[in-house]
ZAMARGU-4260 file (C-alpha; in steps of 0.2 Angstrom, whole numbers, plus 5000, padded with zeros to 4 digits):
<rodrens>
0) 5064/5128/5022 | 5060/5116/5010 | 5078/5120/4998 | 5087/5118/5014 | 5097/5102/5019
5) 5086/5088/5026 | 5096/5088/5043 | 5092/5104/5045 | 5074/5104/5041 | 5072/5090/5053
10) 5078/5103/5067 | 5070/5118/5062 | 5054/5109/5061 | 5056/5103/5080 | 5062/5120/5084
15) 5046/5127/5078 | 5035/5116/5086 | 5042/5120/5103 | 5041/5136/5100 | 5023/5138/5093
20) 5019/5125/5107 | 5025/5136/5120 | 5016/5154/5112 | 5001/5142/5111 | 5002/5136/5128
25) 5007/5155/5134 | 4988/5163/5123 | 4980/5149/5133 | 4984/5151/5151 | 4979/5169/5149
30) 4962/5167/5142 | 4959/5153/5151 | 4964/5167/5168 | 4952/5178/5158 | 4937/5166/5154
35) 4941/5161/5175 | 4940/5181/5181 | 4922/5181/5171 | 4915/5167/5177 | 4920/5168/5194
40) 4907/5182/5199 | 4894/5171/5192 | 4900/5155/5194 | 4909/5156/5212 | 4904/5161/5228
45) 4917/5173/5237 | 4926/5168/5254 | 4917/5178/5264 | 4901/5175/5255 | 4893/5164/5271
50) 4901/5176/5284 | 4889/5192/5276 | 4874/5178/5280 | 4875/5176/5297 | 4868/5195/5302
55) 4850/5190/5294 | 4853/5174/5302 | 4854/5182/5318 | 4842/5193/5316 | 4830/5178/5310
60) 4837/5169/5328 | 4834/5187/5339 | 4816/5188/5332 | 4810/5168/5335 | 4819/5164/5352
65) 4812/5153/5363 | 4803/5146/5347 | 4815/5137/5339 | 4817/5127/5356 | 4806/5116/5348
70) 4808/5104/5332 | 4794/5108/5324 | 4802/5125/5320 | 4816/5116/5311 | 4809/5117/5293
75) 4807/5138/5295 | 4825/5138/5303 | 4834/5127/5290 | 4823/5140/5276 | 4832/5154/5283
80) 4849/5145/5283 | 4857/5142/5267 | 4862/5122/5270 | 4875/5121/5257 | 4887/5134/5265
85) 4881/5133/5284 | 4876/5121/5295 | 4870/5122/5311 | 4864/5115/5330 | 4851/5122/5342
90) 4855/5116/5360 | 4844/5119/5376 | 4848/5127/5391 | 4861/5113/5396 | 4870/5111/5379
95) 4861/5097/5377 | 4859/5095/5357 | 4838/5098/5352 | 4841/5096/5333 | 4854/5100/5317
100) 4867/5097/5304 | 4882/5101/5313 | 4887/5084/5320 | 4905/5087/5326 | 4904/5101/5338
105) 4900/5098/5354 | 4898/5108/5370 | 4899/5102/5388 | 4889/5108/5400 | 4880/5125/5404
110) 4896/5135/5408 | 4904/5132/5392 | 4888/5138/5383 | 4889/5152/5392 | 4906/5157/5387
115) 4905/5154/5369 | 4886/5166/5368 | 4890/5178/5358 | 4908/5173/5351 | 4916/5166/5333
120) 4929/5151/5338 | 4938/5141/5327 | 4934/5121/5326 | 4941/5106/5314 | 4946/5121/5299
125) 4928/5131/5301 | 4921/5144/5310 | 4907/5142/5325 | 4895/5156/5329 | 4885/5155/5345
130) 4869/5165/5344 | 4860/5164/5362 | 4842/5162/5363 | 4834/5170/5374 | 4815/5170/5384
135) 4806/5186/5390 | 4813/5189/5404 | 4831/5189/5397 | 4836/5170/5401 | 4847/5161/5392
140) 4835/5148/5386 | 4851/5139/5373 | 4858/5143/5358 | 4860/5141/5340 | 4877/5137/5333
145) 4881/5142/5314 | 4896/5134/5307 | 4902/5141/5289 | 4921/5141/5281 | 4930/5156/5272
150) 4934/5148/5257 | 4926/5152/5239 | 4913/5138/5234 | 4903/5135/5218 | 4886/5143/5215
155) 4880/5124/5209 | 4887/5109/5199 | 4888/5119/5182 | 4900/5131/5192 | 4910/5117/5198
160) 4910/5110/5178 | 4914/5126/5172 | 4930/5128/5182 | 4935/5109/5180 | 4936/5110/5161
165) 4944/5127/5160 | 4958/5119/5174 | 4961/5101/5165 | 4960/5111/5148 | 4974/5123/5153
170) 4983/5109/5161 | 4983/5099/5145 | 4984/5112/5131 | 5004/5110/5131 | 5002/5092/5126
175) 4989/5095/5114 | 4998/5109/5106 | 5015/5097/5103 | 5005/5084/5096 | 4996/5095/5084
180) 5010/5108/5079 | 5019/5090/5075 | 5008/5084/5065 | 5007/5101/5055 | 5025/5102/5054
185) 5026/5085/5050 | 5018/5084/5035 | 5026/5101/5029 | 5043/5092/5028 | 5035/5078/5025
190) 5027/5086/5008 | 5045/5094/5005 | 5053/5075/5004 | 5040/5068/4995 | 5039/5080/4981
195) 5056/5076/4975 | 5054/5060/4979 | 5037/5056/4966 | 5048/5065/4953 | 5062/5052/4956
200) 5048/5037/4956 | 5039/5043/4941 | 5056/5046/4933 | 5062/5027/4939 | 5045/5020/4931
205) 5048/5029/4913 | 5064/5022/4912 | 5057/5005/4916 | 5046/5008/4902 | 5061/5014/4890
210) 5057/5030/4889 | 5070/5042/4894 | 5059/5061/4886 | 5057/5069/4903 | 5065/5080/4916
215) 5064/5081/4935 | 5059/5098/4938 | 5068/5098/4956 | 5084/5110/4962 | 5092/5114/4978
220) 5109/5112/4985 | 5101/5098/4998 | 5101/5080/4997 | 5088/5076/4990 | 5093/5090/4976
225) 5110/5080/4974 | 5100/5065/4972 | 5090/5074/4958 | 5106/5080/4948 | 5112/5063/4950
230) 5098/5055/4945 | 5097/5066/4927 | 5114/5066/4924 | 5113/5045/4925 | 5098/5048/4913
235) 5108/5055/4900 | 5122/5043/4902 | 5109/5031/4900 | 5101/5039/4886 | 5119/5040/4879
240) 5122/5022/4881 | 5106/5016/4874 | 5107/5027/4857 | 5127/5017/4856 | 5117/5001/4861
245) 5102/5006/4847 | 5113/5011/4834 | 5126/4993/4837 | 5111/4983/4835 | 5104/4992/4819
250) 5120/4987/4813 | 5117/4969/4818 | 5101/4968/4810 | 5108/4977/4793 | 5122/4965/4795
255) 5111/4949/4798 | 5098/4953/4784 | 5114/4957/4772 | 5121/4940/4776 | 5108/4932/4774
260) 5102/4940/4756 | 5120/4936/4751 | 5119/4919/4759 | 5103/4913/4748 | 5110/4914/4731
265) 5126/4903/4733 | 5115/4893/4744 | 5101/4892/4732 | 5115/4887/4717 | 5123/4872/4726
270) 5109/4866/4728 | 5104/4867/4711 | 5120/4859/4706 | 5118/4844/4719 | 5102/4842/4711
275) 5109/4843/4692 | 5123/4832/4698 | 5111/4817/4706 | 5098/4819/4691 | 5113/4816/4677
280) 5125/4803/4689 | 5126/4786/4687 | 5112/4777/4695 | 5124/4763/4699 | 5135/4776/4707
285) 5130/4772/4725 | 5144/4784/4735 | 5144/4798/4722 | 5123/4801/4723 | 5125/4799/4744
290) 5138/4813/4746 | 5128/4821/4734 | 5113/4818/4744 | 5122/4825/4757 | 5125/4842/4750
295) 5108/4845/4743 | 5100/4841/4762 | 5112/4853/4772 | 5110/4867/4758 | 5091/4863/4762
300) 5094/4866/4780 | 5105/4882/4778 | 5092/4889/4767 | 5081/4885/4779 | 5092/4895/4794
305) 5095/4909/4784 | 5074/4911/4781 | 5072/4911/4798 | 5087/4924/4802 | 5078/4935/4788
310) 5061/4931/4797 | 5069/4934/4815 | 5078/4953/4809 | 5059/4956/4801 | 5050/4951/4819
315) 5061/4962/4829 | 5057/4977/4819 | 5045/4989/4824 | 5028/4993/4818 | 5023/4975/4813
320) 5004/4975/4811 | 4993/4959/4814 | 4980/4952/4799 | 4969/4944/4814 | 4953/4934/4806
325) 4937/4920/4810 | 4941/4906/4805 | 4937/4887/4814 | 4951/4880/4824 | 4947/4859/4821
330) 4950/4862/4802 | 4962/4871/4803 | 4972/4860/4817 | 4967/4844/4806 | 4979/4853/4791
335) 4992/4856/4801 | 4991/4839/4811 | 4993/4832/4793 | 5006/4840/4787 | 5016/4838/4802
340) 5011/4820/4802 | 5022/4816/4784 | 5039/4823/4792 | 5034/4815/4809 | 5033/4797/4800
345) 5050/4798/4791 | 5055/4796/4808 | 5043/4784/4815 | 5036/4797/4826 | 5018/4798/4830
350) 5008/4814/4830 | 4992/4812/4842 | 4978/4828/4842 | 4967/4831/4858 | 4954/4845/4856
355) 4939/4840/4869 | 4930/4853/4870 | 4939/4865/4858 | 4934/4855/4843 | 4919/4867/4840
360) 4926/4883/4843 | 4930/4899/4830 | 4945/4910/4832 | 4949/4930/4829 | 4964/4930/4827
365) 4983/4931/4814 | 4982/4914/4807 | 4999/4916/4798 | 5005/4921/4815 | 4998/4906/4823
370) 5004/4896/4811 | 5022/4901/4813 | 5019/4894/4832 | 5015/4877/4829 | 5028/4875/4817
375) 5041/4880/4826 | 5036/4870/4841 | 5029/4854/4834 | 5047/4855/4821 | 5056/4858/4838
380) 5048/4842/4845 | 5050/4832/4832 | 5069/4837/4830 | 5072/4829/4846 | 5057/4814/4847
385) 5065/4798/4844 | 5059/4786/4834 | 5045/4778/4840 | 5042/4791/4851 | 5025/4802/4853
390) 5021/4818/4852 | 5004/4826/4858 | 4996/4842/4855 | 4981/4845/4869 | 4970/4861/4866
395) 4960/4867/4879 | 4950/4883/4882 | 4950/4894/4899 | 4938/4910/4892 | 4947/4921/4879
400) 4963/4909/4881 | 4968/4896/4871 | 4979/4883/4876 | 4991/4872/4866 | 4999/4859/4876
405) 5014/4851/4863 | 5022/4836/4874 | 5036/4823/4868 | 5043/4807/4873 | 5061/4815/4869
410) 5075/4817/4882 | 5067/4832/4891 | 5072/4849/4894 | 5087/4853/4907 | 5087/4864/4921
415) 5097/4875/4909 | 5086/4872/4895 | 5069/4880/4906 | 5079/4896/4908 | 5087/4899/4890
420) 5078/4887/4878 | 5066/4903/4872 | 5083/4916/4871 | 5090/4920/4854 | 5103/4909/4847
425) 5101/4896/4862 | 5110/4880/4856 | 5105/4871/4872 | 5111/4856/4883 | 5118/4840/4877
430) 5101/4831/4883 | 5091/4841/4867 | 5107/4844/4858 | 5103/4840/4838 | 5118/4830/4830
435) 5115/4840/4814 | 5115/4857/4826 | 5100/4869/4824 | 5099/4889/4826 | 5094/4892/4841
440) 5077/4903/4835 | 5062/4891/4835 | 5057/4894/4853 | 5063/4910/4852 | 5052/4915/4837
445) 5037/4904/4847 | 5040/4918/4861 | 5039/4931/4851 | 5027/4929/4839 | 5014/4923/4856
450) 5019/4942/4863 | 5011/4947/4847 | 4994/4939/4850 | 4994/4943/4867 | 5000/4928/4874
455) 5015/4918/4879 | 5025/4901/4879 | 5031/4889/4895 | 5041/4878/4896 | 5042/4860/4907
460) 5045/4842/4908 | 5030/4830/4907 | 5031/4818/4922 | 5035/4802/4913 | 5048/4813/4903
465) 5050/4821/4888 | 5047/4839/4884 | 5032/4849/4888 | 5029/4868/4878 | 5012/4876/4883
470) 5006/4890/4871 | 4994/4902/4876 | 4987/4918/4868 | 4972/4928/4867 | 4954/4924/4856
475) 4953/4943/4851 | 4933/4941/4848 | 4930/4934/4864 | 4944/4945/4871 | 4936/4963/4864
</rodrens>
């Protein structure tokens, strides 16, 4: 059933329900009949059973006469009469009611005794005997009236148990068996769906992780089998596609590192030339030293793009191992703080450190790597900080996380610049737009390079303004 489209399954499995429900209901109504026709014997008095009493009755009445006239002889009457199937009335001579437990028969005066003696009437859906009772001398003295019913009746309560639970469980078996052969049935197409379906999931989830080596073990001409095939042959489309998209940007990385080797030696002998130039130029010159000024600062900074192009292409290739070690993170803060501080007042920028309680902690971790962080952050910030502007660096430890807080009094990040400022080649919004341009890879290679420790970067605007970047990554020591 389980190859067989899921339509059909569904009505097939319904079918099979009805059907074992009704050969179910079928093997219980006859050995409930059976279990009945067992028990009955023991369990249930036949019609008649009462009627067959009444002769010992009788003979029981014959032998005391007179006797049970009076109440004292109730006790060894009622002995003799089985009070849950017969109950009875002894009248005098008049029909007048002596004592019983028959309350709803009554007989009217001495004639009408006289004509029921001896006979079996019919009263309110029972039976009434008259048995006469008789003195010595052969007068009729009264009577004694049995009244019984021909129907079956239960030996006791367990009888009338028995029978009740074989009834109501015959009567609700039908019920019961649809609920349970649905439930069974259920879960076989159930389990014939969801097979197919955890190969499809698994195989969703491994292509979430970028890894297409597997195969989905499922075939059949149903929907769930179409899906399958669909589903594999989209894999090695996608496999396909990924090898083109592999191999295009292996070529853009060869081609990125190759410009950028071929870039460093012209690059490197312009500026060795500018320098030449403004070393042997006339001092008194003032134009000819400030173009050449000029040349030698731009060849600094497209030296500086192609390093981090080469740096980049180097990051972005796999297998890149960490060189994590203890070291103290005040000193090694305090080096950095200084060296940023001599760019930073160039520009009249001011570089603030706030450690508080981080001041006397050690670190595991790549300190090259780290390293690579702060300056393409701090560098960031101070590329767009004003002068006379701020910028602060707030460290702050929450377990094996550190925190590195990097805020400026620039013009702030725009709503663009919060969604792409950390993608590749971002040249970003007017608001934080450089006048002398930029690559586009600081934040980029901050991102990156805070996967590798196990952390990550975020991006905001401080209240009063300016730019906010939070670095976070892990201690490994306190980590491991």
């Amino acid at each position: 059933m389980n190859k067989k489209p899921l339509k059909t399954q569904f009505q097939l499995a319904f079918t099979y329900i009805i059907l074992t429900s009704v050969v179910a209901t079928v093997i219980t109504y006859a050995l409930a009949a059976l279990l009945f026709m067992r028990v009955e014997n023991k369990l249930v008095y036949p019609a008649n059973h009462y009627e067959k009493r009444l002769p010992a009755i009788e003979s029981y009445i014959l032998q005391k006469q007179t006797e049970l006239l009076v109440s004292s002889a109730r006790p060894a009457l009622e002995a003799a009469i089985p009070g849950e199937g017969i109950t009875y009335q002894v009248v005098d001579g008049n029909a007048d009611i002596l004592y019983g437990t028959l309350d709803n028969v009554h007989i009217h005066g001495r004639t009408e005794l006289y004509k029921l003696l001896n006979t079996t009437t019919g009263i309110q859906g029972r039976y009434v005997r008259t048995v006469p009772v008789i003195d010595a001398e052969g007068t009729v003295k009264g009577a004694v009236l049995l009244s019984y019913a021909l129907k079956p009746t239960y030996v006791n309560e367990s009888g009338n148990m028995w029978i009740t639970v074989i009834f109501i469980g015959a009567l609700v078996s039908p019920f019961l068996y649809i609920l349970l052969f649905s439930l069974l049935f259920s879960r076989l197409v159930a389990g014939n769906i969801n097979k197919p379906l955890r190969l499809l999931m698994e195989a969703a989830r491994k292509i979430k992780e970028k890894d297409l080596d597997f195969e989905i073990s499922y075939h059949s001409d149903n929907e769930l089998g179409q899906l399958s095939s669909a589903f594999a042959e989209m894999k090695t489309e996608l496999a396909s596609s990924l090898s083109a998209q592999w191999r295009m940007e292996q070529e853009r990385v060869e081609m990125v590192e190759a410009l950028a080797h071929d870039l460093k030696a012209p690059l490197s002998i312009i500026r060795s030339y500018a320098e030449a130039l403004i070393d042997s130029g006339d001092p008194k010159d003032g134009k000819l030293l400030r173009y050449l000024g000029v040349i030698r600062e731009n060849a600094d900074k497209s030296s500086e793009r192609v390093r981090q192009m080469q740096y980049t292409s180097d990051m972005e290739k796999a297998g890149s191992i960490l060189h994590p070690e203890t070291f103290e993170l005040a000193p090694f803060l305090d080096r950095k703080i200084t060296a940023y501080s001599l760019e930073a007042g160039r520009k009249g920028v001011e570089i603030v450190l706030r450690m508080g309680e981080a001041a006397g902690i050690s670190l595991h971790t790549d300190p090259e790597l780290l390293e690579r962080i702060l300056d393409n952050v701090v560098m960031n910030s101070l590329e767009y900080t004003p002068g006379g502007g701020t910028i602060s660096v707030s460290v702050t430890v929450q377990g094996s996380r550190i925190s590195y807080e990097i805020c400026d009094t620039g013009p702030g990040f725009s709503r663009r610049d919060l969604e792409k400022a950390v993608q590749k080649f971002y040249r970003g919004d007017d608001a934080r737009a450089s006048r002398d341009g930029h690559s586009g890879l600081g934040l980029y290679i901050a991102k990156q390079l805070a996967a590798k420790l196990g952390g990550e970067i975020r991006l905001s605007n401080a209240p009063g303004g300016g730019a906010c970047v939070v670095i976070e990554h892990e201690d490994g020591r306190m980590n491991g």
